[in-house]
C-alpha positions as CSV (number, residue, x, y, z in Angstrom):
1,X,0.0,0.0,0.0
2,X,1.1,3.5,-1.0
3,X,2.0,6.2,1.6
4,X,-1.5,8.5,0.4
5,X,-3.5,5.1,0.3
6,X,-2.1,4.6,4.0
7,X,-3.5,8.3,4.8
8,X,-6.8,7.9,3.5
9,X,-7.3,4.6,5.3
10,X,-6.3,5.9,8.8
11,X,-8.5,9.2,8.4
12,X,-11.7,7.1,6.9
13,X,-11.0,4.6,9.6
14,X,-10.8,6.8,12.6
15,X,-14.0,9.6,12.8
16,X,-11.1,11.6,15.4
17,X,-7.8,11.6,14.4
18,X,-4.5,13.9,15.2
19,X,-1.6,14.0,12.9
20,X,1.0,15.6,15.6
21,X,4.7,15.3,16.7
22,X,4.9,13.0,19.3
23,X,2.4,10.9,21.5
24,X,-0.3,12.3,23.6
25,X,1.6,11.5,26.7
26,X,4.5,12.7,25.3
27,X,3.9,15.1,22.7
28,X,7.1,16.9,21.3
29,X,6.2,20.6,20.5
30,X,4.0,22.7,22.4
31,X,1.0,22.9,19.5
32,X,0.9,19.1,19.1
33,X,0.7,19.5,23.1
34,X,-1.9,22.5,22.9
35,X,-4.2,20.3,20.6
36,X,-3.9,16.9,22.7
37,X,-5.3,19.4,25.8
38,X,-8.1,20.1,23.6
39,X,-9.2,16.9,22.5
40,X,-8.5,15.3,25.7
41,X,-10.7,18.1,27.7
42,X,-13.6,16.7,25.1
43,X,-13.3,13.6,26.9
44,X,-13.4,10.9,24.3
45,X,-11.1,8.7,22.4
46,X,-9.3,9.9,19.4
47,X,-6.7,8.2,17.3
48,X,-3.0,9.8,16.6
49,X,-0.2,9.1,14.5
50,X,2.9,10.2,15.4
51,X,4.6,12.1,12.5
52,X,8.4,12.5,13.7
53,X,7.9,8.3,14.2
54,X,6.2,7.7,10.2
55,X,8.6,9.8,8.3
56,X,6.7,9.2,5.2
57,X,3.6,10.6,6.5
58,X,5.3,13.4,7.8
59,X,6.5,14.2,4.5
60,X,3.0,13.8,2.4
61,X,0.3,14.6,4.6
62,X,0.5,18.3,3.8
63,X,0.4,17.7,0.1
64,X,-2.8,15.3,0.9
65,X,-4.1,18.0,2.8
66,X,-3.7,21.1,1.3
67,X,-2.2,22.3,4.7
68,X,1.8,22.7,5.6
69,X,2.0,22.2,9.1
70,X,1.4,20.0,12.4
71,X,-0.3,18.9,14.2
72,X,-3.4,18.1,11.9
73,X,-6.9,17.4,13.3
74,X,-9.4,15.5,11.1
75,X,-13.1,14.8,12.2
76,X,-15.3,12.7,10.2
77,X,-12.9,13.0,7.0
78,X,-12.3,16.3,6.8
79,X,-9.8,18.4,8.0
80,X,-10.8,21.0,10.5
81,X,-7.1,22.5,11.2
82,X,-3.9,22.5,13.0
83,X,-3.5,24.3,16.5
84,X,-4.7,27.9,16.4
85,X,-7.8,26.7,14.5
86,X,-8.2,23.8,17.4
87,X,-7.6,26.3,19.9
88,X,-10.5,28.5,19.0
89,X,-12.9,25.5,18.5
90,X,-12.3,24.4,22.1
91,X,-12.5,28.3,23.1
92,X,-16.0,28.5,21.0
93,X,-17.6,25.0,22.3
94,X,-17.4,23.4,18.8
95,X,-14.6,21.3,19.0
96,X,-16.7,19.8,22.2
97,X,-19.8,19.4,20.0
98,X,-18.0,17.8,17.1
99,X,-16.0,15.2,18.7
100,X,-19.2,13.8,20.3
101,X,-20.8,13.7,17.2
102,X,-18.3,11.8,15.7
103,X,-17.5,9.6,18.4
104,X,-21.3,8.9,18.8
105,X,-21.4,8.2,15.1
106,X,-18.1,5.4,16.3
107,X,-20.5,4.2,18.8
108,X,-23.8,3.5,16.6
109,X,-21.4,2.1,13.8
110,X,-19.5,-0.5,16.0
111,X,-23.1,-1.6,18.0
């Protein structure tokens, strides 16, 4: 399987996922640790992949994407930002609303 194949199966599989630097428990800049406060203060699961671990990844995901930089959330298949954009979801309530949504959605799809 190619590298962008490998992409669009981890984002179609997982209805939360962050593309960051690092681990949740360990994340290694301060926006991939900014976003992880966000989505963990939402209080549901959400997949990562760590981009300083998957080189390849690292190096195609913005091309994919249309955006340069890390970390990268995407809900549901679609791409809502990296940290600032995160940041003012969280501030706003709609991060909140979205992530249950989607990890309702997980729910009702796995019952």
């Amino acid at each position: 399987m190619d590298i962008v194949e490998t992409i669009r199966e981890q984002i179609e599989s997982n209805p939360i996922i962050l593309y960051m630097k690092g681990t949740p428990n360990q994340p290694q800049c301060g926006f991939s640790a900014r976003s992880v406060q966000a989505l963990m203060a939402c209080g549901e699961r959400f997949a990562y992949v760590d981009i300083l671990a998957n080189p390849d990844i690292r190096a195609h995901l913005p091309t994919y994407a249309n955006w340069p930089t890390f970390p990268q959330l995407w809900i549901n298949g679609e791409l809502m930002g990296g940290c600032d954009i995160i940041t003012e979801m969280e501030e706003s309530g709609e991060l909140q609303t979205l992530v249950k949504e989607a990890a309702a959605g997980q729910e009702a799809q796995d019952a």
